[in-house]
C-alpha positions as CSV (number, residue, x, y, z in Angstrom):
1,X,-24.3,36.7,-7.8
2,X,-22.5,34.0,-5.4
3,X,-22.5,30.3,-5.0
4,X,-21.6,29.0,-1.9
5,X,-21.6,25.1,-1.2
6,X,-20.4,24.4,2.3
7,X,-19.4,21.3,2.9
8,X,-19.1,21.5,6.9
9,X,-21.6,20.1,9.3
10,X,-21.4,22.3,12.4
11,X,-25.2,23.6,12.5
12,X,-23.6,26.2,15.3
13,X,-21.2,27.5,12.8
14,X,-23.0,27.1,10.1
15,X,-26.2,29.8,11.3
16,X,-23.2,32.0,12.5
17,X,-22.6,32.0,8.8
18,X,-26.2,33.2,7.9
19,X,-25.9,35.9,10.0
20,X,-22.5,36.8,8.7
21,X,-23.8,37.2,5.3
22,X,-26.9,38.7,5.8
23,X,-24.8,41.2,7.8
24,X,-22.0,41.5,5.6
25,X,-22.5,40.5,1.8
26,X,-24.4,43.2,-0.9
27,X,-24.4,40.1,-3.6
28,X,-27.1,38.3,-4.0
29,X,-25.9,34.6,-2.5
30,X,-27.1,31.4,-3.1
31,X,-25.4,28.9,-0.8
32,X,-26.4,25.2,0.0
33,X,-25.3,23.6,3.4
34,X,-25.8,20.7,6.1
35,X,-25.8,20.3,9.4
36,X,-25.0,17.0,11.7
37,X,-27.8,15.6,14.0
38,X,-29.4,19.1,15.8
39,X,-32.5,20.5,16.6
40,X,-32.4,24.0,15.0
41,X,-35.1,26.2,17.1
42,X,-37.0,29.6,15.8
43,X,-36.2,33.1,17.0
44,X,-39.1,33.4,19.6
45,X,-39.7,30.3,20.4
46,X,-39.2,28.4,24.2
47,X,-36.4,25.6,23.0
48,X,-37.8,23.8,26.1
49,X,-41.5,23.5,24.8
50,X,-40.4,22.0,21.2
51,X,-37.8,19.0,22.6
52,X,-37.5,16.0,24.4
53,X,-35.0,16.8,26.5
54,X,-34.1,13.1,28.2
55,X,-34.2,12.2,24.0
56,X,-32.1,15.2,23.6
57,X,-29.6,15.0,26.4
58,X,-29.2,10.9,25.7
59,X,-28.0,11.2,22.2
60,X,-26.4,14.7,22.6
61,X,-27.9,16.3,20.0
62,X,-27.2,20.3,20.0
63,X,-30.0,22.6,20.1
64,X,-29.3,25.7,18.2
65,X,-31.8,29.1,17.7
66,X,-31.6,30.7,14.7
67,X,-32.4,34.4,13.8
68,X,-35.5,34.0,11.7
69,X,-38.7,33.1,12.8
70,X,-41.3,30.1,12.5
71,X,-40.7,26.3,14.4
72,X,-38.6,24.3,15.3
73,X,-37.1,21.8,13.0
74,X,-35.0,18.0,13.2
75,X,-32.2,18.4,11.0
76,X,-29.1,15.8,9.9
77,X,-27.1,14.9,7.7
78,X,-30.0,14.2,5.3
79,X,-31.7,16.8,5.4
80,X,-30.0,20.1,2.8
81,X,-30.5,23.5,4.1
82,X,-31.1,26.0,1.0
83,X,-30.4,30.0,1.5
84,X,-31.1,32.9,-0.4
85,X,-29.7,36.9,0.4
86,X,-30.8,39.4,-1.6
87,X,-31.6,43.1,-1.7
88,X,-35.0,43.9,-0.7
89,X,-37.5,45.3,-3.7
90,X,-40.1,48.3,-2.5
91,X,-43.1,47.3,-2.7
92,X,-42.5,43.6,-2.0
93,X,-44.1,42.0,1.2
94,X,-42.8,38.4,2.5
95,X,-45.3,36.3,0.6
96,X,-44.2,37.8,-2.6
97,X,-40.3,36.7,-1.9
98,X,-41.3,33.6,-0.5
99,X,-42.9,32.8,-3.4
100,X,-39.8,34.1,-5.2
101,X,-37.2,32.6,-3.2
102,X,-38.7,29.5,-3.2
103,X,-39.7,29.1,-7.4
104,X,-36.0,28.2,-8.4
105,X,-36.2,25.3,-5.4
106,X,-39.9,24.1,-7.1
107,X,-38.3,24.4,-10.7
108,X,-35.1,22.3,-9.8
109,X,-37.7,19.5,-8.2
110,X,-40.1,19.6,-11.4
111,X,-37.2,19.1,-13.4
112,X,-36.8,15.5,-11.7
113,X,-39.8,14.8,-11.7
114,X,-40.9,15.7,-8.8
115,X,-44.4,17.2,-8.2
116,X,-43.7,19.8,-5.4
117,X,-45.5,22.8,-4.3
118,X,-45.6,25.8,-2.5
119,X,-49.1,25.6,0.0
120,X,-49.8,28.5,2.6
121,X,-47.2,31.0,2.6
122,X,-43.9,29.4,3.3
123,X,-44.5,25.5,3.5
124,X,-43.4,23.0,0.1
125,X,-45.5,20.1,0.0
126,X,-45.5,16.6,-2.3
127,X,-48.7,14.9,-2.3
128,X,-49.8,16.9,0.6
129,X,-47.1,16.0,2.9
130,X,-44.8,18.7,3.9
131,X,-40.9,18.4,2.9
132,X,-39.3,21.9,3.1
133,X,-40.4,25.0,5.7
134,X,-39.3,28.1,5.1
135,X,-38.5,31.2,7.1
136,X,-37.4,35.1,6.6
137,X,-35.7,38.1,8.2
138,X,-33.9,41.1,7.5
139,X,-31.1,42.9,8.1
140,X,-31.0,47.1,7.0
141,X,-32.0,46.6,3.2
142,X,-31.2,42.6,2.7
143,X,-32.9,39.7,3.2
144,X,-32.3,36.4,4.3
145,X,-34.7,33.6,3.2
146,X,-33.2,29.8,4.4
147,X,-35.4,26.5,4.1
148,X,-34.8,23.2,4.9
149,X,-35.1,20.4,2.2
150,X,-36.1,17.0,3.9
151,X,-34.3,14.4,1.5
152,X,-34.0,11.0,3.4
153,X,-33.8,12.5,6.9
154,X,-34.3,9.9,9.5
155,X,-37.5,10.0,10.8
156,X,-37.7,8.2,13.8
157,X,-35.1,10.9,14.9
158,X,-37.7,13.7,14.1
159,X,-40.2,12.1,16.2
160,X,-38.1,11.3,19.0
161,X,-36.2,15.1,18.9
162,X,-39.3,17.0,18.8
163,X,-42.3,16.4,21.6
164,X,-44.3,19.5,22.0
165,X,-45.9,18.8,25.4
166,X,-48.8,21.9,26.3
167,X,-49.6,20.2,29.3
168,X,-46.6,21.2,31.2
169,X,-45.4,24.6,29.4
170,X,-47.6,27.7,29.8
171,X,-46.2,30.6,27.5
172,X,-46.3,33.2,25.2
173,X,-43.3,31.9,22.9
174,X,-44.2,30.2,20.0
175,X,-45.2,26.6,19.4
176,X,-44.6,24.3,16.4
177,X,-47.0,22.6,14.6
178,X,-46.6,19.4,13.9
179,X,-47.1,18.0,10.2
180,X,-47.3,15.5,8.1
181,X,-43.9,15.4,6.4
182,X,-42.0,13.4,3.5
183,X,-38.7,13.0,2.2
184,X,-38.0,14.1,-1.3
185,X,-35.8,10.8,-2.2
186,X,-39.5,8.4,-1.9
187,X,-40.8,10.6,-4.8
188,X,-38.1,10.4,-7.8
189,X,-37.9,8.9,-10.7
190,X,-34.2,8.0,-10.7
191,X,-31.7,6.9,-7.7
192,X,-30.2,9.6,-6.2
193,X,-28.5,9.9,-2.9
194,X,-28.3,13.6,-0.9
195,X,-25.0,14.7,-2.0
196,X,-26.2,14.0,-5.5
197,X,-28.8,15.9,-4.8
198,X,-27.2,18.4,-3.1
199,X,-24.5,18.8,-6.2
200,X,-27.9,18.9,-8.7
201,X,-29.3,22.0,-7.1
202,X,-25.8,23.7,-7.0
203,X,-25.8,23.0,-10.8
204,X,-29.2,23.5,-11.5
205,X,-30.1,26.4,-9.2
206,X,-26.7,28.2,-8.8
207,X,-26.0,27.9,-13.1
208,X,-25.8,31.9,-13.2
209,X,-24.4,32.2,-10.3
210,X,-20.3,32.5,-9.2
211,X,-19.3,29.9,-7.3
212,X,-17.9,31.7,-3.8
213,X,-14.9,30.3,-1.8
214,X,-15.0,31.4,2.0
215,X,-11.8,33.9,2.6
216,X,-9.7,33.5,5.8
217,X,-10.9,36.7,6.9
218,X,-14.6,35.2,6.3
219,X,-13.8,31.9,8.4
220,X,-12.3,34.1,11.3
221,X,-15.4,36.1,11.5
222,X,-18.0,33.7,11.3
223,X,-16.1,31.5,14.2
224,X,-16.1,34.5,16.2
225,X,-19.9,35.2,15.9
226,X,-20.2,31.2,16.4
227,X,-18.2,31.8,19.7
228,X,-20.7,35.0,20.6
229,X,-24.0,33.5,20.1
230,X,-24.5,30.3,18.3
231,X,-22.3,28.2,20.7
232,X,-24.0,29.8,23.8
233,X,-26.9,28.5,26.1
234,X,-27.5,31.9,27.1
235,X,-28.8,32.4,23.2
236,X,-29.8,28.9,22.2
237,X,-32.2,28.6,25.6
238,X,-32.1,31.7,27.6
239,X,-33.5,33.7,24.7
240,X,-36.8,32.3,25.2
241,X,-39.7,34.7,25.7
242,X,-40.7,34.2,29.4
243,X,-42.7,31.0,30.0
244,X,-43.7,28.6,32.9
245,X,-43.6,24.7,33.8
246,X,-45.5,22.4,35.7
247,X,-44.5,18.9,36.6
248,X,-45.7,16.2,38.9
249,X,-44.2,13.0,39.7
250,X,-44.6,9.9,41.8
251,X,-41.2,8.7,43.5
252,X,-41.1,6.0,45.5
253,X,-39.9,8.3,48.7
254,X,-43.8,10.5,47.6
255,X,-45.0,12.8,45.5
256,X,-43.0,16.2,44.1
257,X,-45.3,18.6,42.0
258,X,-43.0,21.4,40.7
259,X,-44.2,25.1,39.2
260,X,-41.8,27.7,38.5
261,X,-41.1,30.6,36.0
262,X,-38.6,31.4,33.3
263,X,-37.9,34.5,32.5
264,X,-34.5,35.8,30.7
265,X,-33.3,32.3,30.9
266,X,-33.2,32.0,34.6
267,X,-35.5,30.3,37.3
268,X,-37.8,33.7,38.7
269,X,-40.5,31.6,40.8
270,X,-40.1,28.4,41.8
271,X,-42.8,26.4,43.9
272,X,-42.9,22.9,45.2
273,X,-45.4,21.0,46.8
274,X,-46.0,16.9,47.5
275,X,-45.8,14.3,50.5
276,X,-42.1,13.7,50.1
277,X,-40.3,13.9,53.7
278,X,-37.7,16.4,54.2
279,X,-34.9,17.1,56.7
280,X,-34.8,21.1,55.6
281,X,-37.6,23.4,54.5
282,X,-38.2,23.3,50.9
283,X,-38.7,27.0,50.5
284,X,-35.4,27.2,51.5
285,X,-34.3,24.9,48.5
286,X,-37.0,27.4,46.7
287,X,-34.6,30.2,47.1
288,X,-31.6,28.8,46.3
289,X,-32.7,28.1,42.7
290,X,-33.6,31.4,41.9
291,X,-31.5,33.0,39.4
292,X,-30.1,29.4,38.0
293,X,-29.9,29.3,34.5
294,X,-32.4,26.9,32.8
295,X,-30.4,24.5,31.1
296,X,-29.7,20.7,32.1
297,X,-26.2,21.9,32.9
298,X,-26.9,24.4,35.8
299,X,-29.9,22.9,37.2
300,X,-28.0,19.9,37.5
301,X,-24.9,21.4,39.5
302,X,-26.6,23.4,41.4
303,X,-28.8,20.9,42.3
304,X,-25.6,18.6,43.3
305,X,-24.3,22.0,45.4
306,X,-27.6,22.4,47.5
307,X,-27.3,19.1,48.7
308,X,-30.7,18.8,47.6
309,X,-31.6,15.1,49.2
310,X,-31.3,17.1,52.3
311,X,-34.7,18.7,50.8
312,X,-35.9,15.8,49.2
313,X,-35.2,12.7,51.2
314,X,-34.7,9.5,49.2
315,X,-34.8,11.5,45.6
316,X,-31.7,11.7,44.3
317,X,-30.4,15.5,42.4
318,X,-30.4,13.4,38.6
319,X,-34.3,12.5,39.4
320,X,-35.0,16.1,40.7
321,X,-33.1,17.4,37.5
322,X,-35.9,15.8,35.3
323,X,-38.5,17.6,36.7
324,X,-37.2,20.8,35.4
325,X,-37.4,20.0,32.0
């Protein structure tokens, strides 16, 4: 059994590491990690329906989709990320390896004093306020079960990074829902800051377990599926499920109400209506957005290639860019 305690921040690299050792390991692993100011995003869920992207864009915060299910979560530096990987038992379903997974995390808490809880299937809870989610997946015969540990996260980031917003996505990925949530350092008995705490469930949890150092061979790898995937908009936002936006907006050159499609990543349908004056038709700008990748990046270049106030007289291409997102 392995212990791995990484001490790097890169949440990109660090869920190309997940998947490395899901894919790779036949240990059971215990590792602990971190990641820097990110929005980490579930498996099948529309990145653009669970952020505020102006929020998001201003403070240039990375959003990053995982491989396991289940929503979308704030994470930084005070926040510790907890993972198990394990061979799956017959007969087992996922409730019965959450609940396993996530005993030596309850037993480490209760042993500070802290009276935490698992409630539903994969949600810990003090006091009825939710401080760790938990999600699962598998790869062959071995499963990955990660969870997030909120210890003094900042939580006027978490408001401000996540805005679910129904009224202008229509879709079938999946939302989050929004709880009430608490961080672990309010309820303890004694003073503790998060790499303390972090270096107290390496001891307490990871006792019986062999403390793992990553090989070169390991870093290479994991960099290269970093590279592949995890650093890649075409996985971090194009792998939403297909899904559709509405927007309307008062300028002061008139009114631009906006509908168009996702699907795959790219813009499939786009319609545009209002009492804006133009100098070219708009379903000609219509056409030439089709196929444009739906990330602030591309909808903002292209935008600037179209010549877009040509379309939209007196708007300029960053104010059109914000009614894409």
């Amino acid at each position: 059994m392995l212990l791995i305690y990484d001490t790097g921040t890169d949440p990109q690299w660090n869920l190309a590491a997940e998947e490395y050792l899901l894919e790779n390991f036949n240990e059971s692993v215990f590792r602990l990690w971190r990641n820097s100011d990110s929005i980490i995003v579930g498996r099948n869920q529309n990145a653009y329906a669970e952020i505020d992207t102006e929020w998001v864009s201003a403070n240039k915060v990375p959003v990053v989709r995982r491989m396991t299910g289940g929503g979308a979560v704030f994470h930084d530096l005070g926040n510790v990320n907890f993972s198990f990987f394990d061979t799956k038992i017959a007969g087992q379903d996922s409730n019965d390896m959450f609940r396993k997974f996530t005993r030596p995390i309850l037993d480490a808490l209760q042993s500070l004093g802290v009276d935490a809880y698992l409630e539903g299937r994969n949600d810990l809870l003090i006091d009825g306020k939710k401080f760790s989610g938990n999600a699962m997946c598998f790869y062959k015969d071995r499963v990955l079960q990660h969870g997030t540990l909120l210890f003094s996260l900042s939580m006027h980031s978490l408001a401000k990074a996540l805005k679910e917003r129904p009224e202008k996505f229509d879709g079938k990925a999946v939302k989050s829902h929004r709880s009430r949530v608490t961080n672990i350092s309010e309820h303890l008995t004694r003073k503790m800051d998060v790499v303390e705490f972090m270096e107290y469930l390496a001891d307490y949890v990871g006792r019986e377990y062999r403390p793992y150092s990553w090989s070169e061979e390991d870093l290479r790898a994991i960099e290269e599926i970093a590279k592949s995937r995890y650093r890649r908009d075409s996985w971090n936002f194009g792998a939403s499920p297909k899904y559709g936006l509405n927007k309307v907006k008062k300028f002061p050159a008139g009114l631009v109400e906006l509908s168009f499609d996702v699907s795959s990543g790219k813009i499939s349908a786009l319609e545009i209506r209002g009492d804006f004056f133009f100098n070219r038709p708009v379903e000609e700008f219509c056409e030439l957005m089709l196929g444009v990748e739906h990330t602030p990046e591309k909808i903002s270049g292209r935008l600037n290639e179209v010549a877009a106030g040509e379309y939209f007289c007196g708007i300029s291409p960053e104010e059109l860019a914000l009614l894409f997102f």
